[in-house]
SEVEXDO-812859 format. One record per residue (C-alpha): chain; x, z, y negated. Coordinates in Angstrom, 2 decimals, always signed. Each point is the difference from the previous one (the first is absolute). Layout:
<atoms>
  kette        x        z        y
      A        X        Z        Y
...
</atoms>
This chain:
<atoms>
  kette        x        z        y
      A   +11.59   -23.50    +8.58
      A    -1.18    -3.78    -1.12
      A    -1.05    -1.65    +3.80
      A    -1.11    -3.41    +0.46
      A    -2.61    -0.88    +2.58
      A    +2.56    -1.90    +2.21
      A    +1.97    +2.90    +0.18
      A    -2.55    +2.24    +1.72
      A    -1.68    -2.69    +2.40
      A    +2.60    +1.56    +3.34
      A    -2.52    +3.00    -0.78
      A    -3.04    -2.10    +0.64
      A    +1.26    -3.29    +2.50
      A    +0.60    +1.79    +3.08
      A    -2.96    +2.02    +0.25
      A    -1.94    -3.53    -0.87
      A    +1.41    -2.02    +2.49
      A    -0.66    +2.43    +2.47
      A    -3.68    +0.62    -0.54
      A    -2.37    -0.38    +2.89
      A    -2.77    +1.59    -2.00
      A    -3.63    -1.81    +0.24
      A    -0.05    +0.52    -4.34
      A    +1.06    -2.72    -2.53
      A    +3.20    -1.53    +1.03
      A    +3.19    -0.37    -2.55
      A    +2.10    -2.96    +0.07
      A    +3.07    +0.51    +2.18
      A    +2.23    -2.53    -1.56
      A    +3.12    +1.31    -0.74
      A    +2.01    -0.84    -3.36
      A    +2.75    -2.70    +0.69
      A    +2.91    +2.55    -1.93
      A    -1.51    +2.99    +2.21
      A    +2.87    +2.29    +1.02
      A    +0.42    +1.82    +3.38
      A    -1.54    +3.23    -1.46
      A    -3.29    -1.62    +0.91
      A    +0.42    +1.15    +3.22
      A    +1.56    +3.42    -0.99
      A    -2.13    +3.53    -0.15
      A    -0.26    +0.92    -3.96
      A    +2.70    +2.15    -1.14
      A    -0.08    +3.56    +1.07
      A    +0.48    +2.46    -3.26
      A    +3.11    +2.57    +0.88
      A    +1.11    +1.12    -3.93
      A    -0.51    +3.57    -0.27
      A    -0.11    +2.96    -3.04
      A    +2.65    +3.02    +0.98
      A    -1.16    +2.02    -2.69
      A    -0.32    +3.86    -0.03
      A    -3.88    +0.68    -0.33
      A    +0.72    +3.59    -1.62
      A    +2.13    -1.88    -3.22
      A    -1.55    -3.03    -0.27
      A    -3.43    -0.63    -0.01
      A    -1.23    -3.21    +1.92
      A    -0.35    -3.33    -1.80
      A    -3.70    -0.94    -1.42
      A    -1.75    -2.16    +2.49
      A    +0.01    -4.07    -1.57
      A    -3.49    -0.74    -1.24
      A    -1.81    -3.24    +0.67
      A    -2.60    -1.11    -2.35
      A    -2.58    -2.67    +1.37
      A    -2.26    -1.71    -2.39
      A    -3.39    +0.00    +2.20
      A    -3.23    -0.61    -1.79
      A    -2.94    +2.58    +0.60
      A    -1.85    -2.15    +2.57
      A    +2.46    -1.68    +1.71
      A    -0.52    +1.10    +3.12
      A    +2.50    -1.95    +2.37
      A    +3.23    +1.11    -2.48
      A    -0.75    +3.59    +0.10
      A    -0.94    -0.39    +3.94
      A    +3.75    -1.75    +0.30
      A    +1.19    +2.90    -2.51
      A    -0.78    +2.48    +2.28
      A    +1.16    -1.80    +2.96
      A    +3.63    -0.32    -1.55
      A    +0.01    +3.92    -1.01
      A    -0.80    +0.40    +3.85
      A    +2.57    -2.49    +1.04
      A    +2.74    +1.63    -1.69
      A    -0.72    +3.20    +1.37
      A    +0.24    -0.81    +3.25
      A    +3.58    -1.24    -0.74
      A    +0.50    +3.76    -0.68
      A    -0.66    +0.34    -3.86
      A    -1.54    +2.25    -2.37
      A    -3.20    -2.21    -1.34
      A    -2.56    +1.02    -2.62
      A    -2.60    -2.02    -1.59
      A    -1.36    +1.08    -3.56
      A    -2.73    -2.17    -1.39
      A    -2.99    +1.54    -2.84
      A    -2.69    +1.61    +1.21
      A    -2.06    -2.31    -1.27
      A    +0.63    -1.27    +3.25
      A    -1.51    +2.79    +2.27
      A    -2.83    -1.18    +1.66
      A    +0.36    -3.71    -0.26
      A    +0.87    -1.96    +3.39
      A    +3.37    -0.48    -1.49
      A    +1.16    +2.46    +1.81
      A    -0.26    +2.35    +3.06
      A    -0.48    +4.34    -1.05
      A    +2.71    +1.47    -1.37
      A    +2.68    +2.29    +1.11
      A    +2.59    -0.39    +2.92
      A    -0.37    -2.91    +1.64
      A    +1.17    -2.49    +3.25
      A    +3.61    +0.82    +0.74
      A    +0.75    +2.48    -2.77
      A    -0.96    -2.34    -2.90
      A    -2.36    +1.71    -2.68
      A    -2.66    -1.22    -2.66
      A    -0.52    +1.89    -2.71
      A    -2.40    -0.61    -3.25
      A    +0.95    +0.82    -3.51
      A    -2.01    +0.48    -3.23
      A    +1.85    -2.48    -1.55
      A    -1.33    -2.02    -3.04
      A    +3.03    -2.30    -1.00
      A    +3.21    -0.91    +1.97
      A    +1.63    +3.23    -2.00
      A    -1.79    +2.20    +1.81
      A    +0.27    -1.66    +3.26
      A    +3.14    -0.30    +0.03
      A    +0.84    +3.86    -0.99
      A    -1.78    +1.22    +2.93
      A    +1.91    -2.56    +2.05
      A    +3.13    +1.30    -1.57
      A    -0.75    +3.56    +0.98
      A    -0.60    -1.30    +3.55
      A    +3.26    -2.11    +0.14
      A    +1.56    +3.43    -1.12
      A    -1.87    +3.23    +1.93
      A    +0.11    -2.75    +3.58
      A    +3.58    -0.86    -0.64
      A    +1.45    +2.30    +2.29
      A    -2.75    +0.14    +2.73
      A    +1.73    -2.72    +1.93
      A    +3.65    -0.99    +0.40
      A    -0.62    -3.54    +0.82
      A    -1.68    -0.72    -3.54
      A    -3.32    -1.65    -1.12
      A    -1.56    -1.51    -1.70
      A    -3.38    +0.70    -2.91
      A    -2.37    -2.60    +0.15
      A    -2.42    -0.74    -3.27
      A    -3.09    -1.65    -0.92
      A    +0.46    -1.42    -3.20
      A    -3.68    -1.53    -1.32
      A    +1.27    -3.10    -1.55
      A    -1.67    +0.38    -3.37
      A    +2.60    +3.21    -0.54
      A    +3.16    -2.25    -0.09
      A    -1.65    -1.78    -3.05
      A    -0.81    +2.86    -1.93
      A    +0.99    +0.53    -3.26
      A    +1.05    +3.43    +0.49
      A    +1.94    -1.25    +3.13
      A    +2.88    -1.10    -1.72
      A    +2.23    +3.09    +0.94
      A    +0.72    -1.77    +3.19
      A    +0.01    +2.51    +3.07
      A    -0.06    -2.41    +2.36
      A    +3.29    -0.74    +1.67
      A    -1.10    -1.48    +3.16
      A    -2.86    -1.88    +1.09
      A    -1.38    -2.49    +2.59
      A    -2.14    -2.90    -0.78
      A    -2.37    -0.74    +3.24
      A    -1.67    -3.19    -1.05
      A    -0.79    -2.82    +2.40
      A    +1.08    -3.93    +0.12
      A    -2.82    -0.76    -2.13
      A    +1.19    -1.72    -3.37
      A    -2.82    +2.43    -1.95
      A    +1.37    +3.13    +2.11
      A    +3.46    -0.83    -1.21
      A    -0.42    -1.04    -3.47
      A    -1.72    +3.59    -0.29
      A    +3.18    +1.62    +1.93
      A    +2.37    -1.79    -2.92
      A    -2.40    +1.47    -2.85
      A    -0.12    +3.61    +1.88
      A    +4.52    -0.57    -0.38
      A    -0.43    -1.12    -3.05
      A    -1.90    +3.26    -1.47
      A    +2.32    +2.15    +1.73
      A    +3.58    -1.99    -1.40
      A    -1.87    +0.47    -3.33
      A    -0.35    +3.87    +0.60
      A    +3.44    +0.26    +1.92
      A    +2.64    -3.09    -0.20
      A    +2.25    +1.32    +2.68
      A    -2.89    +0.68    +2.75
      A    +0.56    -0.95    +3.12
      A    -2.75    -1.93    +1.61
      A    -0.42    -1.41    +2.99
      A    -2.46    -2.07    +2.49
      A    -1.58    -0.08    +3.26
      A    -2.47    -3.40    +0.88
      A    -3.49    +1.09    +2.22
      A    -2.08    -1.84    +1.71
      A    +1.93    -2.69    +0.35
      A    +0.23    -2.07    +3.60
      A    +3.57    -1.96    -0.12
      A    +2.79    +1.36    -1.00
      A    +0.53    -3.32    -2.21
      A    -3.50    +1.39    -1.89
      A    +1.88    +3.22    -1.00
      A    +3.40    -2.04    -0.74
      A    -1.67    -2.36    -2.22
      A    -2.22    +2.20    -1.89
      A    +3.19    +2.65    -0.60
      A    +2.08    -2.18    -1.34
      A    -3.17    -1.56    -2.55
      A    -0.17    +3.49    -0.72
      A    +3.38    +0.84    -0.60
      A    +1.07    -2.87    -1.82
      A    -2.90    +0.48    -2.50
      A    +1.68    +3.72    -0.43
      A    +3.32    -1.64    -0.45
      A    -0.52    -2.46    -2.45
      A    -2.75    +1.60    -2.24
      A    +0.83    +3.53    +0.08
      A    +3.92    +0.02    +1.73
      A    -0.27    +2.42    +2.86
      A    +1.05    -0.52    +3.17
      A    -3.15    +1.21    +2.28
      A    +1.20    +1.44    +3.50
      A    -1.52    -0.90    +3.09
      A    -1.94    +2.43    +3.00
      A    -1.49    -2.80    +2.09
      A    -2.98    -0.95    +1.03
      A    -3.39    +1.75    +1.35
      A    -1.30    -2.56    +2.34
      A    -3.94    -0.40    +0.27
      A    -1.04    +1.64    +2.99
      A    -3.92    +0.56    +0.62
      A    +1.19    +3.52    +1.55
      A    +0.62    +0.97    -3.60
      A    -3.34    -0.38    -1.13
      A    -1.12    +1.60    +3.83
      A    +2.25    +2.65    -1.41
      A    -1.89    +0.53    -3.59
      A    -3.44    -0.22    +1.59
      A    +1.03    +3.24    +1.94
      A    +2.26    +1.54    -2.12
      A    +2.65    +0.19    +2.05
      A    +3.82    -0.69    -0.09
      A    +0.58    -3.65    +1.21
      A    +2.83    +1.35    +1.66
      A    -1.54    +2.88    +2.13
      A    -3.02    -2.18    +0.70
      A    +1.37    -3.08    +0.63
      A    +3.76    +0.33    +0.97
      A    +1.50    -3.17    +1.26
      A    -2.13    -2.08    -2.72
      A    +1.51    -2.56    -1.84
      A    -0.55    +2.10    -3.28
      A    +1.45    +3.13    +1.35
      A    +3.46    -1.71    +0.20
      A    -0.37    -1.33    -3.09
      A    -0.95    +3.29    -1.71
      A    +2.67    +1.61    +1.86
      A    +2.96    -2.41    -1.12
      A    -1.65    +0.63    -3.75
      A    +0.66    +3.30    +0.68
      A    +3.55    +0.25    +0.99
      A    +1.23    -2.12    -2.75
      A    -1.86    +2.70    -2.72
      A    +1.55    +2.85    +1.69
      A    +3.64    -2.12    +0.22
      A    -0.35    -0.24    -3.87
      A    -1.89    +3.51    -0.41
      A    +3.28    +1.52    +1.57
      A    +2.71    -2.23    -1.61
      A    -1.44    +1.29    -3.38
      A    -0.32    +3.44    +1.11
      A    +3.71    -0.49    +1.55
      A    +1.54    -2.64    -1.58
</atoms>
């Protein structure tokens, strides 16, 4: 569902204006046509599936693919922190990235994980492969929890350009890429590639590291209005990841941000993240 920024930010301003934490502060302005939802909880999800589990067999989980390069650390560190974030809302959450992977600091051992989440590793070579095993997942987890999930991937950028990438698996993915002009002129390439592969993709964006909520506003829209004009999608919006040393604390000891440092700045963040994925994980699952 296409989102702009401004339509998220009642996700993001209360928790901001009411931060006491020592960390890096975010500006607490408030836009001038905010409505009174600011001040309103987020939506609580009530739809349900009454479906007979003997006749029909459960819906595939919705797969996420997120274009993370092989050393960047901090993306597959807030990866990992969104897979556990969604969890704890109760969800089904796997992670599938190439085992290529295992044994780099990207991420933590695999198996079950914080709060139900799981990482697993794949032999994949090419985003074919990767994404059949995440298929199978989506499928044989489907029914293993009645409140949905979601199947989080690693997607090594270099894949979505591929020649032989042109069948177009990829449905669904979220660009993490930070304020910085370079970060998001690589994010628009990275939708590019996949529009190429897939024209009817849905993609959409989250802003890290960013410390004012007019930092993420301004560097969404520069974003999506590139996306607009040069390739005509409509990008959706999934906030902002605030830079918050505890999430670098959090790499350095491989540990969840939000186990380790629970009131942080960046555990509200990833937590607001979180709920709108699941919101649109379920709507597609339900919808």
């Amino acid at each position: 569902m296409p989102r702009d920024l401004a339509d998220v930010l009642h996700y993001f301003l209360p928790e901001i204006d009411s931060d006491k934490d020592d960390g890096p502060k975010i500006a607490t302005s408030t836009p001038a046509d905010a409505s009174p939802r600011l001040n309103q909880p987020p939506p609580v999800i009530t739809r349900r599936v009454h479906r007979d589990p003997n006749t029909k067999p459960a819906l595939p989980l919705p797969i996420l693919g997120l274009p993370i390069g092989e050393r960047d650390v901090v993306r597959s560190a807030l990866a990992w922190n969104l897979a556990i974030e969604t969890a704890r809302l109760g969800a089904l959450t796997v992670i599938v990235t190439p085992s290529s992977d295992q044994g780099s600091p990207l991420w933590p051992e695999p198996g079950p994980g914080p709060l139900g989440s799981e990482l697993i590793f794949c032999p994949a070579t090419d985003l074919e492969s990767l994404y059949k095993v995440a298929e199978e997942l989506a499928h044989s987890r489907a029914g293993q929890n009645g409140r949905g999930g979601i199947v989080f991937v690693r997607i090594p950028p270099a894949w979505l350009t591929r020649r032989e990438s042109l069948a177009g698996p990829v449905q669904w993915m979220l660009l993490l890429t930070s304020a910085n002009r370079r970060d998001l002129d690589e994010a628009f390439e990275l939708a590019k590639s996949l529009v190429a592969s897939n024209p009817v993709a849905e993609i959409g964006v989250s802003i890290h590291g960013v410390t004012r909520i007019a930092e993420a506003k301004n560097a969404f829209e520069y974003l999506s209005r590139t996306s607009l004009e040069r390739l005509g999608i409509t990008l959706s919006s999934y906030g902002l990841l605030v830079d918050d040393l505890h999430v670098y604390r959090a790499i350095a000891a491989q540990r969840p941000i939000g186990l380790a440092h629970p009131q942080a700045p960046a555990t509200r963040a990833l937590m607001d993240v979180a709920r709108l994925l699941y919101e649109d994980a379920r709507s597609r699952v339900l919808g």
